[in-house]
TILUM-619059 format. One record per residue (C-alpha): x, y, z; residue in one letter; residue number from 1. Coordinates in pm, 1 decimal, always signed. Example, Ala and Ser with C-alpha at 12.3 -4.5 7.8 and 13.67 -1.06 7.14 Angstrom:
REM residues 2
<fise <+1230.0, -450.0, +780.0>, A, 1>
<fise <+1367.0, -106.0, +714.0>, S, 2>
***
This chain:
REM residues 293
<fise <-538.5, +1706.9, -898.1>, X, 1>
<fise <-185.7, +1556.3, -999.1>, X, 2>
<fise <-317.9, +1279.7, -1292.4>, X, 3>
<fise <-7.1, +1228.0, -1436.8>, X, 4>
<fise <+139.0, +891.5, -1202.3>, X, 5>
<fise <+327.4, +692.1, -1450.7>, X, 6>
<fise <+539.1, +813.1, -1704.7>, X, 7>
<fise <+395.2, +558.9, -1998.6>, X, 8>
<fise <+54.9, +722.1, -2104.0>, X, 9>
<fise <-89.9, +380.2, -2163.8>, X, 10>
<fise <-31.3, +290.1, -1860.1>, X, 11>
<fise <-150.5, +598.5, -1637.6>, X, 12>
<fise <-484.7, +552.7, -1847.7>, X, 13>
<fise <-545.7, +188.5, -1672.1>, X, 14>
<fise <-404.6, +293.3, -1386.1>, X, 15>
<fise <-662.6, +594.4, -1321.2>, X, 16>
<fise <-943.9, +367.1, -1456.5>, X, 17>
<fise <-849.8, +64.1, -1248.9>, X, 18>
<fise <-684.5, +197.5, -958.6>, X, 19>
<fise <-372.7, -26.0, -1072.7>, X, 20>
<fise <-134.5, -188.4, -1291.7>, X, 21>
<fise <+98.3, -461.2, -1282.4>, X, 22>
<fise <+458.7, -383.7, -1432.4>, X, 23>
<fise <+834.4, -568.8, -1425.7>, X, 24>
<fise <+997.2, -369.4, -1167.7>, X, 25>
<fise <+1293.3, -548.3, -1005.8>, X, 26>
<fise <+1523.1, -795.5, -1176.7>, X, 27>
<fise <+1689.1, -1119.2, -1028.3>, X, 28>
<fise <+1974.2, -954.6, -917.5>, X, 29>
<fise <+1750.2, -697.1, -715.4>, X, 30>
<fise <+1522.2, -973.3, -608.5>, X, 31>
<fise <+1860.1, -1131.7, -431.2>, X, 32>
<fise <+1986.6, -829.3, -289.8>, X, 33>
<fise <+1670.8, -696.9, -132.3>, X, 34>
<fise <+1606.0, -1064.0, +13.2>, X, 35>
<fise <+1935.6, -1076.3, +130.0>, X, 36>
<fise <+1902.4, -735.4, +324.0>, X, 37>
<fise <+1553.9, -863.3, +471.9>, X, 38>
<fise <+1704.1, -1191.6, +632.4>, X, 39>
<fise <+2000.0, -970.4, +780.3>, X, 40>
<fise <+1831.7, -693.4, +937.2>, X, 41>
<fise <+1502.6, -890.9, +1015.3>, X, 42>
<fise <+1410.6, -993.0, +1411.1>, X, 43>
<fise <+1500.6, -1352.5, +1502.8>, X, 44>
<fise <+1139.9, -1413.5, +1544.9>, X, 45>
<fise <+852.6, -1311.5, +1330.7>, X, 46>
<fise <+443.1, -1262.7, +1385.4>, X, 47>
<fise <+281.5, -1478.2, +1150.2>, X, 48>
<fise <+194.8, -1126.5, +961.5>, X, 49>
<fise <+482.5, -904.2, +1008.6>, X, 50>
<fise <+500.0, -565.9, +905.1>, X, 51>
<fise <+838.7, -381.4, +921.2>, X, 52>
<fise <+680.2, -38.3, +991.7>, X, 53>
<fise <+445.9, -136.5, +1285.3>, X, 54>
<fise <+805.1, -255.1, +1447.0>, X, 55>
<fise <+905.6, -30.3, +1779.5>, X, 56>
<fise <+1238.7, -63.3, +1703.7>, X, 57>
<fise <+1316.3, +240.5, +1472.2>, X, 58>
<fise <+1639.4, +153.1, +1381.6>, X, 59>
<fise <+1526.4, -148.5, +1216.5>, X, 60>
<fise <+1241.8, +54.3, +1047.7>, X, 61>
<fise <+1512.0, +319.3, +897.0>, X, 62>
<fise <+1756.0, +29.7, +773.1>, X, 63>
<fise <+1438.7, -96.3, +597.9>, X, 64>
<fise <+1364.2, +166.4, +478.9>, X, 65>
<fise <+1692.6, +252.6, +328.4>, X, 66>
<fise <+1757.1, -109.9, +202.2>, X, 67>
<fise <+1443.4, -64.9, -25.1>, X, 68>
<fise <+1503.3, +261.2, -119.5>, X, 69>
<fise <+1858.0, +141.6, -287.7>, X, 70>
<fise <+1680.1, -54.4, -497.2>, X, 71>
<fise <+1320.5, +94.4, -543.0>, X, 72>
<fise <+1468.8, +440.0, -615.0>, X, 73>
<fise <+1652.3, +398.5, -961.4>, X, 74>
<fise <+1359.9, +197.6, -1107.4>, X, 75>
<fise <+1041.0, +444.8, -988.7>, X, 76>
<fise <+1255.7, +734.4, -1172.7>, X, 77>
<fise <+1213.5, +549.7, -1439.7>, X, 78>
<fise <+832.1, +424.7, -1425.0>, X, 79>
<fise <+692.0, +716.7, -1176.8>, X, 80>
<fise <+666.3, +1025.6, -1248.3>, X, 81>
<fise <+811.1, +1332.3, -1006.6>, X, 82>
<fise <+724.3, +1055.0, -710.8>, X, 83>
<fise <+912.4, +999.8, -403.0>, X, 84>
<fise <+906.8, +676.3, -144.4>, X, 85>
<fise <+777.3, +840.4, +254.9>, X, 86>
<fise <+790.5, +479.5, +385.4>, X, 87>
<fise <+910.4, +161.8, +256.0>, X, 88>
<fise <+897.6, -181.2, +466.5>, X, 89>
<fise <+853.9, -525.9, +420.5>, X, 90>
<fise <+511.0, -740.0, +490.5>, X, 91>
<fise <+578.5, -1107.8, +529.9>, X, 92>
<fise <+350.1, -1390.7, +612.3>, X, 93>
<fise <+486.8, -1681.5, +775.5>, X, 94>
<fise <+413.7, -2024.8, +592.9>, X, 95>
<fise <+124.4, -2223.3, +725.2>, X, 96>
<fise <-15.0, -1903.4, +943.6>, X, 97>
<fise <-455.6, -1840.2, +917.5>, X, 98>
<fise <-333.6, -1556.2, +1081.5>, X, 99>
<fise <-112.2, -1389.4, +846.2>, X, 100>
<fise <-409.2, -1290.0, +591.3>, X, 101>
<fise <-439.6, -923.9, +605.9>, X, 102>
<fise <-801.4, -800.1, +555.6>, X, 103>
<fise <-907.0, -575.9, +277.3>, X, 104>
<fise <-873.1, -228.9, +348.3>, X, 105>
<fise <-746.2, +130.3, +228.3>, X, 106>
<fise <-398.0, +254.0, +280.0>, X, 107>
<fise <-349.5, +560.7, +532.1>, X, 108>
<fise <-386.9, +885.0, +335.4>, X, 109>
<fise <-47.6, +1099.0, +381.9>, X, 110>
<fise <-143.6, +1414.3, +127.8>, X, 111>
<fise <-428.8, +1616.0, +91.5>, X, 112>
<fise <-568.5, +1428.3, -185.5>, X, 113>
<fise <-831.5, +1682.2, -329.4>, X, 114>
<fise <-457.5, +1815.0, -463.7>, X, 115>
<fise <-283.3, +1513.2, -477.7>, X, 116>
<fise <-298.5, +1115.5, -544.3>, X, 117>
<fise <-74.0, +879.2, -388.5>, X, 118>
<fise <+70.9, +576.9, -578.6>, X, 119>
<fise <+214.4, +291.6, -396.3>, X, 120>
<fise <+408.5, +13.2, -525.2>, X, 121>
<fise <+392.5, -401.9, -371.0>, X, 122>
<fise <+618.0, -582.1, -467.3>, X, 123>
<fise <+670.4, -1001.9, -376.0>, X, 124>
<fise <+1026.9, -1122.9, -341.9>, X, 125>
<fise <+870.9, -1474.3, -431.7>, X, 126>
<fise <+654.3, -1596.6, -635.9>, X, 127>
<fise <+326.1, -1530.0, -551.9>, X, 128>
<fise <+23.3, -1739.4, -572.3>, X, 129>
<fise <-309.9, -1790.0, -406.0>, X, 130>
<fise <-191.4, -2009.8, -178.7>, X, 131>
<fise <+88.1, -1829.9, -54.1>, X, 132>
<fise <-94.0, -1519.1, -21.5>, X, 133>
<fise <-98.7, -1307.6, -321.4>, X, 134>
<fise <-218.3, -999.5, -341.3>, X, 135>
<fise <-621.2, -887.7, -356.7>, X, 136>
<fise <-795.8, -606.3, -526.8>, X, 137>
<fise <-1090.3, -418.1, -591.1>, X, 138>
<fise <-1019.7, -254.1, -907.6>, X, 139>
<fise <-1246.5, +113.5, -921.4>, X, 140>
<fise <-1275.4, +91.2, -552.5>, X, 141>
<fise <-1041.3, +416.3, -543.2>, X, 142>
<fise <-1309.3, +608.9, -700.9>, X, 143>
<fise <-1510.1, +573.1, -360.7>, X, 144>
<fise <-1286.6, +679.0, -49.4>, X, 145>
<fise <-1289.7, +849.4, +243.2>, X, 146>
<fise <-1032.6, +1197.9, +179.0>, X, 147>
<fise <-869.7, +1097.9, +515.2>, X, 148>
<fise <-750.1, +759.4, +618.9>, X, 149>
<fise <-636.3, +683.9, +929.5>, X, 150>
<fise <-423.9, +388.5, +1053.9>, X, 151>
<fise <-451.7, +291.9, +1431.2>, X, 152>
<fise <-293.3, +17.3, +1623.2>, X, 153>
<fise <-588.2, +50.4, +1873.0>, X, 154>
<fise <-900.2, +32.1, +1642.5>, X, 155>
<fise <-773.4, -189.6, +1381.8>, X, 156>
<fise <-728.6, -144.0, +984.0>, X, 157>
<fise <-765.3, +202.8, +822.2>, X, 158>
<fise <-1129.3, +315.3, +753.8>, X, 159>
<fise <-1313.5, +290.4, +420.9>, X, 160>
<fise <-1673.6, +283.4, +270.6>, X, 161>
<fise <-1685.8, -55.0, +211.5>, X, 162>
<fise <-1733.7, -246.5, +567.9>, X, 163>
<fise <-2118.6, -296.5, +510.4>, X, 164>
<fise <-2086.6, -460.9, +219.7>, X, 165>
<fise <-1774.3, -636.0, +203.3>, X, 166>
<fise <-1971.7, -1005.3, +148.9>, X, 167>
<fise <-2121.4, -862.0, -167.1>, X, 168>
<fise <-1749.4, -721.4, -274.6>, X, 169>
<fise <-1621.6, -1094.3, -280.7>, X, 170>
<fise <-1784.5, -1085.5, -646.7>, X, 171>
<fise <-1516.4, -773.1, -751.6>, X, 172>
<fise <-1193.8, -904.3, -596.2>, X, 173>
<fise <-944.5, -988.1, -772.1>, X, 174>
<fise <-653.6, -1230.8, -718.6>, X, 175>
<fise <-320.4, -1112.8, -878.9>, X, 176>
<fise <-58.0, -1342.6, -903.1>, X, 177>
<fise <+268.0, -1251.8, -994.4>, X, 178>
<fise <+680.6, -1383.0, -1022.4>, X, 179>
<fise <+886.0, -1184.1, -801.0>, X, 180>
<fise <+1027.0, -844.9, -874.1>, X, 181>
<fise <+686.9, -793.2, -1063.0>, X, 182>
<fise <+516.6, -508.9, -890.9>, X, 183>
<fise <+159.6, -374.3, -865.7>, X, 184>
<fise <+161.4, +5.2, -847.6>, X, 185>
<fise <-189.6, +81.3, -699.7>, X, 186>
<fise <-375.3, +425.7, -559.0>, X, 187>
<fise <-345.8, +419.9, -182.0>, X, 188>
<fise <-746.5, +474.4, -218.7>, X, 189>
<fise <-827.9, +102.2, -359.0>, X, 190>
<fise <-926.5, -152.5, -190.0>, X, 191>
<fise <-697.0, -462.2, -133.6>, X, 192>
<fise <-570.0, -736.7, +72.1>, X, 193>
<fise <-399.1, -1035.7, +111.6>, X, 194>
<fise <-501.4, -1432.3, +177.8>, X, 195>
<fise <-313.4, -1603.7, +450.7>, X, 196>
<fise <+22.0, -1815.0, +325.7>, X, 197>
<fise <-100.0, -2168.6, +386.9>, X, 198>
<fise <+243.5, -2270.9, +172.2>, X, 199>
<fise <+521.9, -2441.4, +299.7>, X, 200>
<fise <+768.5, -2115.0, +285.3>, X, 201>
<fise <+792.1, -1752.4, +382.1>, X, 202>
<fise <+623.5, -1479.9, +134.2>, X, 203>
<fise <+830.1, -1156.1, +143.5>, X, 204>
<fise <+659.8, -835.6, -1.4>, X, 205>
<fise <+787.1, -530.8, +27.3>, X, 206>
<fise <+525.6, -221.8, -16.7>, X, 207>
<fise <+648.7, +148.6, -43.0>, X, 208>
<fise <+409.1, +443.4, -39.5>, X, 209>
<fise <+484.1, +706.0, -267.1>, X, 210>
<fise <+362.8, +1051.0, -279.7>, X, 211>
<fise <+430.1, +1351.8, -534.8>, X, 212>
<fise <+719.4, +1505.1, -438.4>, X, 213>
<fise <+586.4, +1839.3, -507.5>, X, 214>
<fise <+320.3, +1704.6, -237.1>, X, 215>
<fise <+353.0, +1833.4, +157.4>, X, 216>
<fise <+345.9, +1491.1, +353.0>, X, 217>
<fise <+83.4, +1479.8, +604.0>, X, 218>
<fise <+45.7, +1233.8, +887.8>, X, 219>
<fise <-320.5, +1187.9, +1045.1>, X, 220>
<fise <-389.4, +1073.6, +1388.5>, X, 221>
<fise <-695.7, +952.5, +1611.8>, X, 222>
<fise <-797.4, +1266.7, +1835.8>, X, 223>
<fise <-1007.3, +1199.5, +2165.1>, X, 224>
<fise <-1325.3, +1117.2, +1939.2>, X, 225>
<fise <-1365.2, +812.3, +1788.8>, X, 226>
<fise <-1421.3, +1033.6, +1451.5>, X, 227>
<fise <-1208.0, +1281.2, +1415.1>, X, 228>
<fise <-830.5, +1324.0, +1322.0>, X, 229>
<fise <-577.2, +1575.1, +1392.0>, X, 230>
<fise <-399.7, +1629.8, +1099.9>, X, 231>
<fise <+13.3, +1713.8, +1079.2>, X, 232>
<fise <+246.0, +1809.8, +806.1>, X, 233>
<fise <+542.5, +1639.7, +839.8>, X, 234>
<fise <+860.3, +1802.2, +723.0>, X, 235>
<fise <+1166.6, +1540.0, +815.9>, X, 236>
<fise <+1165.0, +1209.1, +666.9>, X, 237>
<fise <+1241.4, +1026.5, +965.3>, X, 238>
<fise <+952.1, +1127.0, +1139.0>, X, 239>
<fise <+829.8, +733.2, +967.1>, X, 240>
<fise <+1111.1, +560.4, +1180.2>, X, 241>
<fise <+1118.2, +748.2, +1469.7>, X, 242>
<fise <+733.6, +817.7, +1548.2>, X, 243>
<fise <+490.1, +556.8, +1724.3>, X, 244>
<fise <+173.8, +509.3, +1538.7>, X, 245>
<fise <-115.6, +621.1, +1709.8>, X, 246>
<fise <+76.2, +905.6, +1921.8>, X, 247>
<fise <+48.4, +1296.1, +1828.7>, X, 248>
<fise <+428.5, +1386.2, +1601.0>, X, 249>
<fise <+618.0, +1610.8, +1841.4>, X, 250>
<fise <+709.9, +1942.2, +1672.7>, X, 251>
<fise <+553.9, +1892.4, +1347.4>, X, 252>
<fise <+255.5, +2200.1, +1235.5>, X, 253>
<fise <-94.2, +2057.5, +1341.9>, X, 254>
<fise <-311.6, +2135.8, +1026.6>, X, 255>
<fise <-607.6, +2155.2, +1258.6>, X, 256>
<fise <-892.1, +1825.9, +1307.5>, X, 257>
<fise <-1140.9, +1692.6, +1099.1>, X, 258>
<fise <-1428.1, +1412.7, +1094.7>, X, 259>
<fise <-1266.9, +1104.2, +919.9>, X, 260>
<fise <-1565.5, +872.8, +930.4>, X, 261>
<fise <-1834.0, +914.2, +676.3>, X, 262>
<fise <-2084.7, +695.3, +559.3>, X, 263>
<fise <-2122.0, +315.7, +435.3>, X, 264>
<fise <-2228.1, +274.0, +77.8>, X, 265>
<fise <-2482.6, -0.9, +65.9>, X, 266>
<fise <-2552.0, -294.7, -187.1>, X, 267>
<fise <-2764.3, -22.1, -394.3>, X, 268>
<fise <-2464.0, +165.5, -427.6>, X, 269>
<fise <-2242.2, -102.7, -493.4>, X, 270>
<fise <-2476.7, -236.9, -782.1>, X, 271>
<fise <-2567.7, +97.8, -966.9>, X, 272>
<fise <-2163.3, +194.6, -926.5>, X, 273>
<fise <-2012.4, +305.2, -1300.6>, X, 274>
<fise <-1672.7, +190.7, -1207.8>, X, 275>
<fise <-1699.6, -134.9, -970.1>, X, 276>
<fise <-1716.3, -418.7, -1269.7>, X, 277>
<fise <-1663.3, -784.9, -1227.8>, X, 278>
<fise <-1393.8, -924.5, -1401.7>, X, 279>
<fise <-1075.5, -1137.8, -1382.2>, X, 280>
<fise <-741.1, -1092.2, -1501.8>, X, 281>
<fise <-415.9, -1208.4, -1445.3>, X, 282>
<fise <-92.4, -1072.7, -1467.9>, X, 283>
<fise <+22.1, -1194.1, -1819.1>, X, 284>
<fise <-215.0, -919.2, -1962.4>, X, 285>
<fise <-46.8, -632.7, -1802.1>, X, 286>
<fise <+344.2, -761.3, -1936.3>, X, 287>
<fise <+525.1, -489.4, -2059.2>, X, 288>
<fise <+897.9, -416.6, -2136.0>, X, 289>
<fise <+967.1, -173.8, -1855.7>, X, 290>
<fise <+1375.2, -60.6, -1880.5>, X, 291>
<fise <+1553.2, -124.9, -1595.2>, X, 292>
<fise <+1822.9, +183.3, -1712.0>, X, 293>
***
């Protein structure tokens, strides 16, 4: 499997241990820019948790994506290494919204990942903070995963091994808050989340899944049973803004099905686990001069 994620050594070795790392990514000027793009392109109204790619209008999905990618691009050549963005959009919570906290969970697996690891990037156009909504993890979480991941509008957030013991994980989380432009570059296997923004303003993230670019990109979907997955490889990029999640990519090579669910771990598990450890952090231990070239 492709270990080598971030070009500083240092930080690839936390990153594989942890499942993350928290570097300087975009400066003010980027900050501006990208915030700019968001309020111009953005719907009049928003759900209290809105998430760019879940939109059904693809035209705003592809000028989201390409907004983010102007920015994202130049700085992941320089902290990634040989990675490429598949789908960039925003996730914003609108203030004083219980409903825009976004349960822990697993990002959708788009690679085979006995070959391949995918690293994606969030990163807060604001300041972030618990009470606006920061970002949650469960650092080592990524070391226990289910290979495929799927995401479906119709039965909820993607799968992982955690559901039956997600009161005792409350002990592992942690709470990561950051300045904006500071980014948390995370395995698409680890578990993480988000509170709700009970602040007074609008949090802006933007999140962009990256995958080797040596990597075929594969796109999983719900088949008739409620546990298995047909499995595409996806060829043209705009598949992400043209596609509707949950429906079967027209034209692209079916890969064949597979059984997606496997089973919970329980609290044994959880306790006897070498790399679940409680701990707390924050994200002045992780700063790092990081050149923005």
């Amino acid at each position: 499997m492709k270990t080598s994620v971030l070009r500083d050594q240092t930080l690839n070795r936390r990153f594989l241990d942890d499942g993350y790392v928290v570097v300087p990514f975009l400066d003010t000027a980027a900050v501006a820019q990208v915030l700019e793009g968001f309020e111009r392109l953005r719907p009049e109204r928003l759900e209290p948790l809105h998430r760019a790619q879940l939109h059904n209008d693809g035209e705003y999905r592809k000028g989201v994506h390409r907004l983010i990618r102007d920015a994202f691009d130049p700085r992941m050549e320089i902290l990634m290494n040989e990675y490429r963005a598949v789908i960039a959009t925003f996730i914003v919570k609108e203030p004083q919204e219980v409903r825009s906290e976004l349960p822990m969970h697993a990002d959708t697996s788009f690679v085979d990942e006995s070959k391949f690891m995918s690293a994606n990037i969030w990163c807060p156009l604001v300041d972030t903070t618990r009470k606006n909504g920061c970002l949650r993890v469960i650092p080592g979480s990524e070391h226990h995963f289910f290979p495929i991941r799927v995401f479906s509008c119709r039965q909820g957030v993607v799968n992982h091994p955690f559901n039956d013991v997600m009161p005792l994980m409350k002990n592992y989380i942690e709470e990561i808050e950051v300045p904006a432009g500071h980014a948390v570059v995370y395995n698409a296997r680890l578990i993480h989340g988000s509170g709700p923004n009970m602040s007074g303003t609008r949090r802006v993230a933007v999140v962009c899944v990256n995958t080797p670019k040596e990597a075929p990109i594969h796109a999983a979907v719900p088949a008739s049973s409620a546990a298995e997955a047909e499995v595409f490889e996806i060829s043209d990029p705009s598949f992400f803004w043209t596609h509707q999640i949950d429906e079967p990519p027209v034209g692209a090579k079916s890969l064949g099905r597979t059984t997606y669910q496997q089973s919970q771990l329980t609290k044994a598990d959880v306790l006897k686990s070498p790399y679940l450890r409680r701990r707390r952090s924050s994200w002045s231990d992780w700063r790092r001069l990081i050149p923005f070239g």
